[in-house]
C-alpha positions in Angstrom: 10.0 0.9 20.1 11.0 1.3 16.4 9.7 3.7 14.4 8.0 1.3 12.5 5.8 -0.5 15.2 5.2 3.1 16.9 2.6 5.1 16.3 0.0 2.5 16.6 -3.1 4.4 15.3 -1.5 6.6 12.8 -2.7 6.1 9.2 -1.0 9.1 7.9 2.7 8.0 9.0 2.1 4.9 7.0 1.2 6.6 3.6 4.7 8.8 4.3 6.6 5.1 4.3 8.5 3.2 1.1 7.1 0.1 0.5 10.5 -0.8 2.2 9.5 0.8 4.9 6.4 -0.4 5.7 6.8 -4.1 5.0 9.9 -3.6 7.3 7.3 -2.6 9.8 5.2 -5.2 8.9 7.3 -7.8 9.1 8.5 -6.3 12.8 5.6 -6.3 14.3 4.6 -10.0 12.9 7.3 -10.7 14.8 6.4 -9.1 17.7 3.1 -10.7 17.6 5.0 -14.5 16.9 7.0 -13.6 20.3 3.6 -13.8 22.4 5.7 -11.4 24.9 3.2 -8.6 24.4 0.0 -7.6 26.6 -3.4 -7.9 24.8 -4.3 -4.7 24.4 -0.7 -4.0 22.7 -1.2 -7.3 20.4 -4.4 -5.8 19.6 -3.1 -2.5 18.5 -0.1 -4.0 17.0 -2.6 -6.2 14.6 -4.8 -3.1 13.2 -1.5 -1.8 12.5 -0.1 -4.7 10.7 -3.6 -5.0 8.7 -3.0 -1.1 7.8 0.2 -1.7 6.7 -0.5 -5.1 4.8 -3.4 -2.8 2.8 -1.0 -0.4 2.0 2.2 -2.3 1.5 -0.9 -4.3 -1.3 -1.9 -0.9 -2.7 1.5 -0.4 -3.7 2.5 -3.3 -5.5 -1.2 -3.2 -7.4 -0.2 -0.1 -8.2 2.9 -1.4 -9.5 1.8 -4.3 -11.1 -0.6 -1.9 -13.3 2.1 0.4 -14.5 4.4 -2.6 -15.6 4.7 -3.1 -19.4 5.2 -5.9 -21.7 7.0 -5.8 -24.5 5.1 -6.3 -28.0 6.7 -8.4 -30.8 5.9 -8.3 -34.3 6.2 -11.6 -36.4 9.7 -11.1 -36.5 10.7 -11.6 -33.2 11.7 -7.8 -32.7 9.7 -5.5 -30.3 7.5 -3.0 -32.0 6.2 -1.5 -28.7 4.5 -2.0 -25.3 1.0 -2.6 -24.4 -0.2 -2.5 -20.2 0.7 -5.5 -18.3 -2.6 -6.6 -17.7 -4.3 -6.1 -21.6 -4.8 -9.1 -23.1 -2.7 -9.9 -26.4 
């Protein structure tokens, strides 16, 4: 198996991942799980690891989101500065 569907109960190898990483991961073991080709128990495992990556592949681009700035315009049209993403104008 790939690195990314392998350790099946391992939180900590996920929080060592890009987002690229883990949504690479993700998206393999959706896959996997599409297939039907894998024994219960396995589909099982597979899916807590999927939801673990899914939170922390969300975590990321939350935290993302939340760092992203606007720019601020002054009646001129010109930017006069940046406020956070999600502050209200």
């Amino acid at each position: 198996m790939d690195e990314g569907i392998g350790s099946v109960d391992g939180q900590s190898d996920i929080a060592e991942m890009s987002f690229e990483q883990a949504l690479s991961a993700l998206e393999e073991i959706v896959q996997s799980l599409e297939a039907g080709d894998v024994p219960l128990d396995q589909s099982i495992a597979l899916y807590e690891r999927g939801e673990k990556l899914r939170a922390a592949c969300q975590k990321r681009l939350d935290d993302a989101q939340a760092r992203i700035e606007r720019i601020v315009t002054d009646s001129a049209g010109q930017a006069s500065g940046t406020q956070p993403f999600d502050e209200q104008s």
